[in-house]
N, CA, C and O atoms as CSV, one atom per row, in Angstrom:
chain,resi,resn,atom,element,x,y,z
A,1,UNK,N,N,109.711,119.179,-27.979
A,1,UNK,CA,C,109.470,117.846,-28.496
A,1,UNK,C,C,108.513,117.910,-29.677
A,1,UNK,O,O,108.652,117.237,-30.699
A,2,UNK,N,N,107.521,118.783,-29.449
A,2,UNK,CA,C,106.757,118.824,-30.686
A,2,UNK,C,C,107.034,119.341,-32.136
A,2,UNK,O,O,106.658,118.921,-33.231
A,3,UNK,N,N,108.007,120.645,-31.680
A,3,UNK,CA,C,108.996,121.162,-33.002
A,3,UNK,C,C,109.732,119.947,-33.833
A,3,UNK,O,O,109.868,120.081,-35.049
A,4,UNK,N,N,110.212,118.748,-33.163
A,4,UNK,CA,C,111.185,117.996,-33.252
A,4,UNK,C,C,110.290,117.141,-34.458
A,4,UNK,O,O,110.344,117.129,-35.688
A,5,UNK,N,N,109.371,116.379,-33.354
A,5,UNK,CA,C,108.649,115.581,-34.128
A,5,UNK,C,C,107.262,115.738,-34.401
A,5,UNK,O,O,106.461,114.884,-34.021
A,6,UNK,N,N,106.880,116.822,-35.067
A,6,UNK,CA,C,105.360,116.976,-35.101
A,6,UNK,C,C,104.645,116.015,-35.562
A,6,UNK,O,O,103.450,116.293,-35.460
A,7,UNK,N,N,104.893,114.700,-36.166
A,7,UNK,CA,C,103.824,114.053,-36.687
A,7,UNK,C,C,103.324,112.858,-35.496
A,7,UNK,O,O,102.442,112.005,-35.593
A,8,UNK,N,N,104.307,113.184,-34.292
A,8,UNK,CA,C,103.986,112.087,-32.966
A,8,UNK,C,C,102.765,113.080,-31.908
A,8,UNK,O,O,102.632,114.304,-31.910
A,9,UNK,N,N,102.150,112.250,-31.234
A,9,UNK,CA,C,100.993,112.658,-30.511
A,9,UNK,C,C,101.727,112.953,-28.922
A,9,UNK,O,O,101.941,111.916,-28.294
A,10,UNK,N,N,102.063,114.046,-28.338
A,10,UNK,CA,C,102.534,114.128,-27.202
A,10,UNK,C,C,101.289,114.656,-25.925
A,10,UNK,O,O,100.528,115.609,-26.089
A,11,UNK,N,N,101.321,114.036,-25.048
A,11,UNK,CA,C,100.769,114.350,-23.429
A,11,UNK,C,C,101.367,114.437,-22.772
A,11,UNK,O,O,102.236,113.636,-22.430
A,12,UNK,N,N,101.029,115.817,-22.199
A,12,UNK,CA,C,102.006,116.277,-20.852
A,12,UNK,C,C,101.090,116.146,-19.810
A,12,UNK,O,O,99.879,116.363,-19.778
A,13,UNK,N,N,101.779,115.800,-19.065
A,13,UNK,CA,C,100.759,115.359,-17.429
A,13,UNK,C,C,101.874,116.479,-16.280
A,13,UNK,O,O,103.030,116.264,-15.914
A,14,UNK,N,N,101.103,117.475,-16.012
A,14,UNK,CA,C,101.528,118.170,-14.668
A,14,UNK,C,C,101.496,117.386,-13.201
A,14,UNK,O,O,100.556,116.767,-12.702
A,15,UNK,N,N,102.392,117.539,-12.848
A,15,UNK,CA,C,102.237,116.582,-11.282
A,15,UNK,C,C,101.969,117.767,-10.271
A,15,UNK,O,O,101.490,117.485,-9.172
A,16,UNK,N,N,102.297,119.270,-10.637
A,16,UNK,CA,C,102.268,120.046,-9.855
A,16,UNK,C,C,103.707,120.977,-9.975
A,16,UNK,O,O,104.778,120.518,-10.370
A,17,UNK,N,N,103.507,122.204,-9.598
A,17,UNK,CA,C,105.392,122.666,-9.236
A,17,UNK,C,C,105.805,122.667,-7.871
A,17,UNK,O,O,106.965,122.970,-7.593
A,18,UNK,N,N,104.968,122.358,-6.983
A,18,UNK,CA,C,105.425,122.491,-5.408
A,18,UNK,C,C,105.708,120.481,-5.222
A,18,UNK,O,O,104.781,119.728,-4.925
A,19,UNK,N,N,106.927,120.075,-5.440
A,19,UNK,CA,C,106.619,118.482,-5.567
A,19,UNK,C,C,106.665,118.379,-3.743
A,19,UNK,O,O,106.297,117.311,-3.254
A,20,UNK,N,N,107.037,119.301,-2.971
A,20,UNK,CA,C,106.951,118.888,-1.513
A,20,UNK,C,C,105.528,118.308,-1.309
A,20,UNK,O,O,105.428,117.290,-0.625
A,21,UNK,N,N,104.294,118.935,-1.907
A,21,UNK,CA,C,102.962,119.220,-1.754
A,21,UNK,C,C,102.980,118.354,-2.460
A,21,UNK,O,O,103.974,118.049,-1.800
A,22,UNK,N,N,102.831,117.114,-3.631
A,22,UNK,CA,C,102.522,116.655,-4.242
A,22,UNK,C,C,101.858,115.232,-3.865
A,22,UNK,O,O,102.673,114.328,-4.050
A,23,UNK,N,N,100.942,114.896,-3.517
A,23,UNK,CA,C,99.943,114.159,-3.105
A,23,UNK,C,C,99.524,113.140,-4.015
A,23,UNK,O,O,99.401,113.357,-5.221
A,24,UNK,N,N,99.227,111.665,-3.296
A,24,UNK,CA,C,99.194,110.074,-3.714
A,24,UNK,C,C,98.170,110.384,-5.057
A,24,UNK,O,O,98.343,109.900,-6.175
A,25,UNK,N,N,97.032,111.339,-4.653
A,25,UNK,CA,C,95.814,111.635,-6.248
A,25,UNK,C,C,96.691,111.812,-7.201
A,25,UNK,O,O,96.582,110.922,-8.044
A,26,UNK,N,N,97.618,112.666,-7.471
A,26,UNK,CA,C,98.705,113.291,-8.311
A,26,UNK,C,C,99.385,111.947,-8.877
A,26,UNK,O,O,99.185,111.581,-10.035
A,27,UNK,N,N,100.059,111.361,-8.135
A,27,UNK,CA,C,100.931,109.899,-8.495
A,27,UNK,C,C,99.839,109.137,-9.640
A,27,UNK,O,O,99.832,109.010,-10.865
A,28,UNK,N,N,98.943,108.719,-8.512
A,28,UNK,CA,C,97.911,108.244,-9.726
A,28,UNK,C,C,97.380,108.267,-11.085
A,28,UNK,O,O,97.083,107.554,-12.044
A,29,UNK,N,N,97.424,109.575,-10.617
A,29,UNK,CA,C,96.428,110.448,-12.413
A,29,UNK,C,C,97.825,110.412,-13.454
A,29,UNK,O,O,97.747,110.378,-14.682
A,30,UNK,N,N,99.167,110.428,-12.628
A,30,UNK,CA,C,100.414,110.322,-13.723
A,30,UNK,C,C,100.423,108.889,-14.408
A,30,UNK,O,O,100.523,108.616,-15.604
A,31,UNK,N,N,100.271,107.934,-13.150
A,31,UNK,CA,C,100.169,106.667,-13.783
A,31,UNK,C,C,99.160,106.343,-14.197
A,31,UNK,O,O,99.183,105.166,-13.838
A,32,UNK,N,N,97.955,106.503,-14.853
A,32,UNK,CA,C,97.121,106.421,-15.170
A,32,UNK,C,C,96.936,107.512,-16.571
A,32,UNK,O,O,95.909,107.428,-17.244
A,33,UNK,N,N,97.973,108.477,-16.909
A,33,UNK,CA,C,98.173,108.782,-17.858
A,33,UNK,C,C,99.237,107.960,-18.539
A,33,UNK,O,O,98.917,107.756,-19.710
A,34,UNK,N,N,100.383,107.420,-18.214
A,34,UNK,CA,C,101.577,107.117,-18.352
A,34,UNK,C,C,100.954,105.672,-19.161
A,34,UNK,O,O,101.330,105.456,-20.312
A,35,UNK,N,N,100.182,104.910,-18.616
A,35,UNK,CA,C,99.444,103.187,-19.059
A,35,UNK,C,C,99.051,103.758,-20.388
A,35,UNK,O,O,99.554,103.074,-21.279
A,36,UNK,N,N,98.297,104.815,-20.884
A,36,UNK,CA,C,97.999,105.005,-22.207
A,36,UNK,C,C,98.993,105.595,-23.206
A,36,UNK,O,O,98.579,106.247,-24.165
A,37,UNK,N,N,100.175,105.400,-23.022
A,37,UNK,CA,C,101.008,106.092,-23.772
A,37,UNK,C,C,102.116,104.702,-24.413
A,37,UNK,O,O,102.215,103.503,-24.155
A,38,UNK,N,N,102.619,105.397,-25.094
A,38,UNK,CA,C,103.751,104.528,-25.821
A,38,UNK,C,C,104.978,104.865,-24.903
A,38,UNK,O,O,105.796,104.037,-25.304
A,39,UNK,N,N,105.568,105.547,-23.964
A,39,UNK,CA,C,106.753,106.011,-23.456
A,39,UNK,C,C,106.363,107.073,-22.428
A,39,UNK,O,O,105.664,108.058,-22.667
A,40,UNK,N,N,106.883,106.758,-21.300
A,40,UNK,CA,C,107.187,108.262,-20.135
A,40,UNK,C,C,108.173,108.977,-19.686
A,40,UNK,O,O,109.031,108.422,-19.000
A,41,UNK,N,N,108.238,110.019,-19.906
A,41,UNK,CA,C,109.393,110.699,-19.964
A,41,UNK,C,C,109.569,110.921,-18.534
A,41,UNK,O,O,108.456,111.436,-18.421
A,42,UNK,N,N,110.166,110.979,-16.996
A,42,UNK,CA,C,109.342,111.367,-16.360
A,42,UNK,C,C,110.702,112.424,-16.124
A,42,UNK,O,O,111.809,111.995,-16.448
A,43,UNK,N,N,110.614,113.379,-15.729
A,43,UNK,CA,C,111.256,114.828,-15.361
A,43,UNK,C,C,111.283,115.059,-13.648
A,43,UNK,O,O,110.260,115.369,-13.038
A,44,UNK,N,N,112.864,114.820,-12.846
A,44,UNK,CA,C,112.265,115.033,-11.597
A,44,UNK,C,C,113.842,115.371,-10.838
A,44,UNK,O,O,114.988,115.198,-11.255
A,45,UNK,N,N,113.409,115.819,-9.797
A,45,UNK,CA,C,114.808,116.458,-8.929
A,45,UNK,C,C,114.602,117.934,-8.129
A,45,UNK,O,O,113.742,118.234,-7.302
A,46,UNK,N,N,115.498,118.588,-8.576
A,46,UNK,CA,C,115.395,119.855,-7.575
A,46,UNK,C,C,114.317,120.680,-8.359
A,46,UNK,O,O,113.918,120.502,-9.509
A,47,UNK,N,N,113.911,121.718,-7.355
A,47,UNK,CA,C,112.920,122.531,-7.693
A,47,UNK,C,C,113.531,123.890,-7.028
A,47,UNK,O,O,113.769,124.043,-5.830
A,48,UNK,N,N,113.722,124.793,-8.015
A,48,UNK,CA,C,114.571,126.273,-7.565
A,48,UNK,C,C,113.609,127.375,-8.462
A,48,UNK,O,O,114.182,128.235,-9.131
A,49,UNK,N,N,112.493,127.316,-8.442
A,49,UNK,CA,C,111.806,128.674,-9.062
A,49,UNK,C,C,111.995,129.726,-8.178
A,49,UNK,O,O,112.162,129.573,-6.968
A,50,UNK,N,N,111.970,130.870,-8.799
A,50,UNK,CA,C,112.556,132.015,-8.138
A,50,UNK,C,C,111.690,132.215,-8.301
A,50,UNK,O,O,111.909,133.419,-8.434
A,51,UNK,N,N,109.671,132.066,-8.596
A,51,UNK,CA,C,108.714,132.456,-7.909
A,51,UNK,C,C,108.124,132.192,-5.957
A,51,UNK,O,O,107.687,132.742,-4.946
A,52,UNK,N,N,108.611,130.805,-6.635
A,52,UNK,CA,C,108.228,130.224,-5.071
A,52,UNK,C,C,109.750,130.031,-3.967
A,52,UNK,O,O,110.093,128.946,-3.498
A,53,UNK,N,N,110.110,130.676,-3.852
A,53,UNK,CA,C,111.768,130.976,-3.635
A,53,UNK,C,C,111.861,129.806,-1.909
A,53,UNK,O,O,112.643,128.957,-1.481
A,54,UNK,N,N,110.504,130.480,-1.403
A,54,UNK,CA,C,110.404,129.590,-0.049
A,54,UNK,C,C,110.081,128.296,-0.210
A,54,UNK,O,O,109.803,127.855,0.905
A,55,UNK,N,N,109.942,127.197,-1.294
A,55,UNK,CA,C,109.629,126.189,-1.253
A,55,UNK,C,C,110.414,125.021,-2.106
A,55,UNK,O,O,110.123,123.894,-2.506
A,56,UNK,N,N,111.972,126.192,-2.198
A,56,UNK,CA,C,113.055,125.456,-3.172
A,56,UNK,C,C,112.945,124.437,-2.414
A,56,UNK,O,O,112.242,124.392,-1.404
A,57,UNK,N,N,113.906,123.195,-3.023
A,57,UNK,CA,C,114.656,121.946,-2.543
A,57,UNK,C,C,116.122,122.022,-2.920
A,57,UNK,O,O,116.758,120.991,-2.698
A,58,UNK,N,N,116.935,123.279,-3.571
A,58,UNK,CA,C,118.070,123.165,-3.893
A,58,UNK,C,C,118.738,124.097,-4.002
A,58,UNK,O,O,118.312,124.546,-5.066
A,59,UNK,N,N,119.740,124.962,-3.589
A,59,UNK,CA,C,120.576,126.607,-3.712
A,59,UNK,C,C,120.817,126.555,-2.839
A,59,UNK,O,O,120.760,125.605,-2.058
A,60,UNK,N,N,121.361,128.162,-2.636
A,60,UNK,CA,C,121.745,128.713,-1.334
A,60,UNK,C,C,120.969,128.253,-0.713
A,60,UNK,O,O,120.015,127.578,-1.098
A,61,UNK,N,N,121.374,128.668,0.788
A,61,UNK,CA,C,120.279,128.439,2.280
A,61,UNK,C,C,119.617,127.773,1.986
A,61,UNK,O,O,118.477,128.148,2.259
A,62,UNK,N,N,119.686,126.155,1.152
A,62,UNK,CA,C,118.636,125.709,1.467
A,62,UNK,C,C,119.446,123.812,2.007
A,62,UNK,O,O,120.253,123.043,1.485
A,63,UNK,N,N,118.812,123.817,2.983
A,63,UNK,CA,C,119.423,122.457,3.587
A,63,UNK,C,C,118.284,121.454,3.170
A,63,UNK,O,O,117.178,121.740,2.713
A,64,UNK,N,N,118.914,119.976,3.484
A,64,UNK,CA,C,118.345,118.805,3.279
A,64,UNK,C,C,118.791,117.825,4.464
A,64,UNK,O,O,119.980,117.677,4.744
A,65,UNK,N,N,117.865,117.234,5.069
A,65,UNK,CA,C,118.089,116.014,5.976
A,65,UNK,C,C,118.372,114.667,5.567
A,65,UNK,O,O,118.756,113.762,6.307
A,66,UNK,N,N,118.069,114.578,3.857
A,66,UNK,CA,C,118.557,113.336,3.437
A,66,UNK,C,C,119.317,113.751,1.885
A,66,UNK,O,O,119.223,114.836,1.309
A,67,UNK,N,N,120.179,112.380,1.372
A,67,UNK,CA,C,120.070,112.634,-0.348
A,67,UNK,C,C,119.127,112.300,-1.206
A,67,UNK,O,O,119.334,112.343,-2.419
A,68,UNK,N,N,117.679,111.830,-0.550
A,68,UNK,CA,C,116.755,110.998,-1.557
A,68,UNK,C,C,115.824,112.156,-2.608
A,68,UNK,O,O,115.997,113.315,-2.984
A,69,UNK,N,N,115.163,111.487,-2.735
A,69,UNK,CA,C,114.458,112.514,-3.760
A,69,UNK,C,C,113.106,113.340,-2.654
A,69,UNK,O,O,112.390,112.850,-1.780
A,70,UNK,N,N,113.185,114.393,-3.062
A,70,UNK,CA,C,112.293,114.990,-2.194
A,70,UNK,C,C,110.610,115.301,-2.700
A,70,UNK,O,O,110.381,116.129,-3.582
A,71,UNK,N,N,109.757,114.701,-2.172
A,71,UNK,CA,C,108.317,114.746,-2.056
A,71,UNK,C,C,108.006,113.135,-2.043
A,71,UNK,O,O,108.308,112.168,-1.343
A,72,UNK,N,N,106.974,113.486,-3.601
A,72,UNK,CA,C,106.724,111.535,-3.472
A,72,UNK,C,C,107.306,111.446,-5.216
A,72,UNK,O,O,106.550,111.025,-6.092
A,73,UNK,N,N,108.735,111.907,-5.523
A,73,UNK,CA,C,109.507,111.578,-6.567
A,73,UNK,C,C,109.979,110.320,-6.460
A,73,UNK,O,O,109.913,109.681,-7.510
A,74,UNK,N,N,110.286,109.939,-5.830
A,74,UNK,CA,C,110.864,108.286,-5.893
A,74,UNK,C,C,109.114,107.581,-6.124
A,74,UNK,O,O,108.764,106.965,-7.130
A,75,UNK,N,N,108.437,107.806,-5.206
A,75,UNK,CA,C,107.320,106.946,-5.914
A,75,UNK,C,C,106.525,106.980,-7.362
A,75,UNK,O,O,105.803,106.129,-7.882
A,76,UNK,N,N,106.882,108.124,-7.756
A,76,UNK,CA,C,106.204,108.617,-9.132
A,76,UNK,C,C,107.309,107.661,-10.012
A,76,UNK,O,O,107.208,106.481,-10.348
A,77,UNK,N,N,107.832,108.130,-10.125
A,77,UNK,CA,C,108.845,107.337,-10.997
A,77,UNK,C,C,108.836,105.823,-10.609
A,77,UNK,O,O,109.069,105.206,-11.648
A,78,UNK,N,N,108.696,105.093,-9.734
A,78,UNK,CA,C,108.001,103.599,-9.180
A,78,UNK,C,C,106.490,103.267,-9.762
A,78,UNK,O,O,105.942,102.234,-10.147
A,79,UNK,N,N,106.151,104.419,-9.658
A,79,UNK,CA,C,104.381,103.719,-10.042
A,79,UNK,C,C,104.514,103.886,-11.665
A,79,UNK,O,O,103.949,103.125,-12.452
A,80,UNK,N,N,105.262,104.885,-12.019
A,80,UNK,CA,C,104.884,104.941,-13.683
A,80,UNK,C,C,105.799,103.906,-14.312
A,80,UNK,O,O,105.599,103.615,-15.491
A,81,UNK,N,N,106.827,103.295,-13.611
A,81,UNK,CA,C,107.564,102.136,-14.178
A,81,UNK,C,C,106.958,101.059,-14.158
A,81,UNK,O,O,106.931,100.242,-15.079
A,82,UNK,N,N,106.377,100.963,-13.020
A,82,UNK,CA,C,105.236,99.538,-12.796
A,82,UNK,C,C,103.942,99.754,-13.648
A,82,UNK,O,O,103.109,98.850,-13.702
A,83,UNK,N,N,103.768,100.858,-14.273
A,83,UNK,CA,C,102.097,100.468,-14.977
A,83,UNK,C,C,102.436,100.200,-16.452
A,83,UNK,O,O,101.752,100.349,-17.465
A,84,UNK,N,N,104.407,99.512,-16.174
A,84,UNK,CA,C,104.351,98.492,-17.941
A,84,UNK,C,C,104.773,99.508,-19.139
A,84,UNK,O,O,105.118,99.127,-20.258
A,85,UNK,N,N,104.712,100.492,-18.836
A,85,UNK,CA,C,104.982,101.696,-19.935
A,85,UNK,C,C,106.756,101.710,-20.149
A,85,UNK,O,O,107.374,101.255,-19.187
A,86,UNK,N,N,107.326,102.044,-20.959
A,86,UNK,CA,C,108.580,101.901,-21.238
A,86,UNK,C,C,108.813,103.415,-20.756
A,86,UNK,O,O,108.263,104.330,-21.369
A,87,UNK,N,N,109.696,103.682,-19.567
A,87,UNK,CA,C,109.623,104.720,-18.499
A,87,UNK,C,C,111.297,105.801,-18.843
A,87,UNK,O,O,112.285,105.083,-18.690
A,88,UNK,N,N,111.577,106.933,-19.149
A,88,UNK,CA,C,112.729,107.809,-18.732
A,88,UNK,C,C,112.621,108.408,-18.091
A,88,UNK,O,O,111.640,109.127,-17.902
A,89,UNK,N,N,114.073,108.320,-17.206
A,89,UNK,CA,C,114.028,109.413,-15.843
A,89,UNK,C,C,115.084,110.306,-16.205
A,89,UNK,O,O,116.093,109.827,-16.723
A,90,UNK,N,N,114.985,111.693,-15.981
A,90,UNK,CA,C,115.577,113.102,-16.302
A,90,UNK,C,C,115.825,113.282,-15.152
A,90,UNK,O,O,114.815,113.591,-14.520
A,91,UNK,N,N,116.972,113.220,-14.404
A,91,UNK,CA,C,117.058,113.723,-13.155
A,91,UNK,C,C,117.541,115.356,-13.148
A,91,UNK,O,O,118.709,115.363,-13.537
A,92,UNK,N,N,117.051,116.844,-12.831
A,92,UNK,CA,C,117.753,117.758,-12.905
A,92,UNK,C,C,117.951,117.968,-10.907
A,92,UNK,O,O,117.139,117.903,-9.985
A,93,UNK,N,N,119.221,118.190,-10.963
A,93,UNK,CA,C,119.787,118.346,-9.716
A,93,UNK,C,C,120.828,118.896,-9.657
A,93,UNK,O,O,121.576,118.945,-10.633
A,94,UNK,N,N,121.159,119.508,-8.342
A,94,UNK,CA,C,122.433,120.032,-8.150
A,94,UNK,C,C,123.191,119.686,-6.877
A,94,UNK,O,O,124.199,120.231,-6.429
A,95,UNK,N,N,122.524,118.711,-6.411
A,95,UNK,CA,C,123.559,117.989,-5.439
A,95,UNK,C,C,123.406,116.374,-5.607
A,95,UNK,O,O,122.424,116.007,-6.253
A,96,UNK,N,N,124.390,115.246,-5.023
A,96,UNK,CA,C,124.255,114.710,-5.156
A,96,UNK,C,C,123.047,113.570,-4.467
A,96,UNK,O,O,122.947,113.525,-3.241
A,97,UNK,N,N,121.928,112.438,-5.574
A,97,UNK,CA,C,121.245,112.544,-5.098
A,97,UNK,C,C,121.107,110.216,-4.725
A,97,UNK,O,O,121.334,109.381,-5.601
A,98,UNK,N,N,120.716,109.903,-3.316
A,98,UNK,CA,C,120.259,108.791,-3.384
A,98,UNK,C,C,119.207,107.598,-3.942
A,98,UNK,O,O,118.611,106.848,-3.169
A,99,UNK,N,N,119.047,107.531,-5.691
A,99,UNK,CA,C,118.154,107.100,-6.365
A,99,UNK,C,C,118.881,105.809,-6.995
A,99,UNK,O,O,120.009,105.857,-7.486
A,100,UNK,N,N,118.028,104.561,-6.913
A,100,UNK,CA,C,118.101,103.734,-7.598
A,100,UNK,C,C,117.613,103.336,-9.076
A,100,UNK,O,O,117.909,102.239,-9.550
């Protein structure tokens, strides 16, 4: 994004890479970055690093009890839409997923 448009001011806000682990402080500090910005991009879905191989949400051997979004992704994307910011959601996934 910055190659693209260098003369725009970009902030990246980490939520974490384990989103199972990803905790209500985390949600916050996104939306609370997200209120000072002109636009949120927000980036969310499966997680398949082949570092943390035991803590995928998507591949082989790996099952799911629901189609929703897994951790607190549905709420991140809820709280950063509600703090008024003009909000995009990137869903990367590989199965099909239950999001409104």
């Amino acid at each position: 994004m910055r190659k693209v448009a260098p003369e725009n001011n970009f902030v990246f806000h980490d939520v974490g890479w384990n989103i199972r682990k990803m905790d209500e402080s985390r949600v916050k500090a996104a939306t609370a970055a997200a209120r000072k910005c002109d636009l949120a991009i927000v980036v969310e879905g499966k997680y398949s690093l082949r570092e943390h191989w035991m803590d995928k949400t998507c591949g082989e051997n790996t099952d799911r009890s629901d189609i929703n979004l897994p951790g607190l992704q549905q709420e991140l994307v809820e709280a950063v839409y509600a703090s008024g910011t003009p909000t995009v959601v990137v869903l990367v996934n590989g199965r099909p997923l239950g999001v409104e």
